[in-house]
C-alpha positions in Angstrom: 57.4 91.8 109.0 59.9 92.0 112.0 60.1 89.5 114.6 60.3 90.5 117.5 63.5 89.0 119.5 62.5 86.1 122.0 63.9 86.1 125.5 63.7 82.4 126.8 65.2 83.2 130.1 63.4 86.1 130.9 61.4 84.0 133.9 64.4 83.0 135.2 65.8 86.6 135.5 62.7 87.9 137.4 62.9 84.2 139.3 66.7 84.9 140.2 66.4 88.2 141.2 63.3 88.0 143.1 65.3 85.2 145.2 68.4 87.3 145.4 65.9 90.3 147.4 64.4 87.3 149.8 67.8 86.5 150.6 69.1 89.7 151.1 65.8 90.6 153.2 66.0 87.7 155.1 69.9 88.0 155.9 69.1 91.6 157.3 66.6 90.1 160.0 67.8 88.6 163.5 69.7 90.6 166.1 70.9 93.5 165.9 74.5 94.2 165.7 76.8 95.9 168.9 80.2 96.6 168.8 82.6 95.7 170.8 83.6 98.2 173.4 86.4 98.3 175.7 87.1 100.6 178.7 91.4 99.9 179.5 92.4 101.5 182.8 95.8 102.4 183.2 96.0 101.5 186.6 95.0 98.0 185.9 96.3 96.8 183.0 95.8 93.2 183.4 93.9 91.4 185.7 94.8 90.2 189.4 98.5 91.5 188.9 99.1 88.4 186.5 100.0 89.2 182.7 98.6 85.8 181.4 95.1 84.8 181.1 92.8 82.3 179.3 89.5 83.3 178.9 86.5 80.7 178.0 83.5 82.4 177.7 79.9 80.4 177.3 76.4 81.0 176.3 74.4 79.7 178.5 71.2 81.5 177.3 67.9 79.2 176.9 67.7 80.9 173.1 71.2 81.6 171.6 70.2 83.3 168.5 73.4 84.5 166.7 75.3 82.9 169.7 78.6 83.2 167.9 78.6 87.0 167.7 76.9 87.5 171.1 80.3 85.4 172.6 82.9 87.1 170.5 81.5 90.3 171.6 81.3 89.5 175.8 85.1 88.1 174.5 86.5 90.8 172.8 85.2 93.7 174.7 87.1 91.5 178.0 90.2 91.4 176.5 90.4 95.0 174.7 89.3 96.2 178.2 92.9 94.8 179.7 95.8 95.5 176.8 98.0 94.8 179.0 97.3 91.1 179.1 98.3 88.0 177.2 95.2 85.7 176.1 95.4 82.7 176.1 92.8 79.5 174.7 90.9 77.9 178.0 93.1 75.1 179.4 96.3 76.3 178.7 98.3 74.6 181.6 99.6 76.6 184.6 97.5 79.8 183.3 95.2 81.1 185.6 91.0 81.5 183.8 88.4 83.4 183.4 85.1 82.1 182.5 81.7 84.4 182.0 78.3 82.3 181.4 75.8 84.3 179.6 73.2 83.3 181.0 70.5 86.4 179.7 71.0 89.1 176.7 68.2 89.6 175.0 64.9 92.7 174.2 61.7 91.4 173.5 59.1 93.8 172.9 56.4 93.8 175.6 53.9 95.7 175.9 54.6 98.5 174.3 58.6 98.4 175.3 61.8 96.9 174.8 62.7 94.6 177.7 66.1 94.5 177.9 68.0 92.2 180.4 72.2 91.2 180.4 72.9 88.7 183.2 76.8 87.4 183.0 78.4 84.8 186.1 82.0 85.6 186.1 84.6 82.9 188.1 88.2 83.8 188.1 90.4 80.9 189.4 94.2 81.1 189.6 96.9 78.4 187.5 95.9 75.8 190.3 92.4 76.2 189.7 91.6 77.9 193.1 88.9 80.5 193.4 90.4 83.8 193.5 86.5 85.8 192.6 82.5 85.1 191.8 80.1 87.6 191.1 77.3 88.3 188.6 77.1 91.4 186.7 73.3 92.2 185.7 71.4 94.9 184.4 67.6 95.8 183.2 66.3 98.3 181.2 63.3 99.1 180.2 63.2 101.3 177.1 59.6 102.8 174.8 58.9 102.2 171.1 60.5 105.4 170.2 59.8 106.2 166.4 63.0 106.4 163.7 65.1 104.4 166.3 66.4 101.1 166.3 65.3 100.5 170.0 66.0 96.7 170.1 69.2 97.9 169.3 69.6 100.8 171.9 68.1 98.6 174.9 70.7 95.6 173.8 73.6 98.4 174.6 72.3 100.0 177.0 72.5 97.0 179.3 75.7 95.0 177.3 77.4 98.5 178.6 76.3 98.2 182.4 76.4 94.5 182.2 80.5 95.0 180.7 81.2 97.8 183.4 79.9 95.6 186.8 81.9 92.7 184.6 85.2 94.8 184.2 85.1 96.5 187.7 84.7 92.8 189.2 88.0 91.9 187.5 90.3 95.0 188.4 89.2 93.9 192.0 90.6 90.4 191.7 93.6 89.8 194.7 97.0 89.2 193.8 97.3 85.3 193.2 
């Protein structure tokens, strides 16, 4: 008569790898991911004729879901836009700033299409803290359910693009300080 081999942690096998796919299921939901683009002009390759900047940039969104990545990627699309320009943290002393507010990115699914809406406030202010610029740069879009495509995803670049551009235009027209 053979015995048959026991397996006393066979439960906890199907236990830890069921919890290993939750977490790897779950980890995959939440916002999806855009890259950081930049658009350098030659002509302007740092802002308002200054080589120095400190940029601060803030989410001001009333639901900052993965607000870390949403702020790096405003931040590093800014600054890979000018290469010719020497970042600096916000506050460094006799550095004139730049600070964007995020105040909308986001594409809820409405009625049958993706909603999507980037709203940025941009104030440039020179090393003595005077106003040099102040403008918005907004976009909408309004995008269908296609099928096989990740349209959260396409509506969220869509406007992060226009939104960067209207952002990036407003600060190669920044005076001279």
């Amino acid at each position: 008569m053979s015995r048959r081999p026991t397996r006393p942690f066979a439960p906890f096998r199907f236990t830890l790898a069921f919890g290993c796919a939750l977490a790897l299921a779950t980890a995959a939901c939440g916002p999806p991911t855009i890259k950081p683009t930049s658009s350098a002009d030659p002509q302007a390759p740092c802002v308002g004729g200054s080589m120095s900047w400190s940029i601060e940039v803030l989410d001001r969104r009333a639901e900052r879901e993965a607000s870390d990545k949403v702020v790096a990627l405003v931040k590093d699309s800014v600054t890979g836009s000018f290469p010719g320009c020497k970042w600096s943290a916000p506050g460094a002393p006799e550095t004139p700033s730049i600070l964007i507010e995020i105040n909308r990115f986001s594409a809820p699914f409405q009625d049958g299409t993706w909603n999507g809406a980037a709203d940025f406030s941009v104030l440039v202010r020179n090393a003595s803290g005077q106003t040099l610029s102040e403008f918005e740069a907004e976009d909408d879009v309004e995008r269908p359910n296609y099928m096989g495509s990740n349209n959260e995803k396409e509506a969220l670049q869509e406007v992060f693009a226009e939104a960067l551009r209207k952002t990036l235009a407003g600060l190669r027209a920044v005076p001279p300080s």
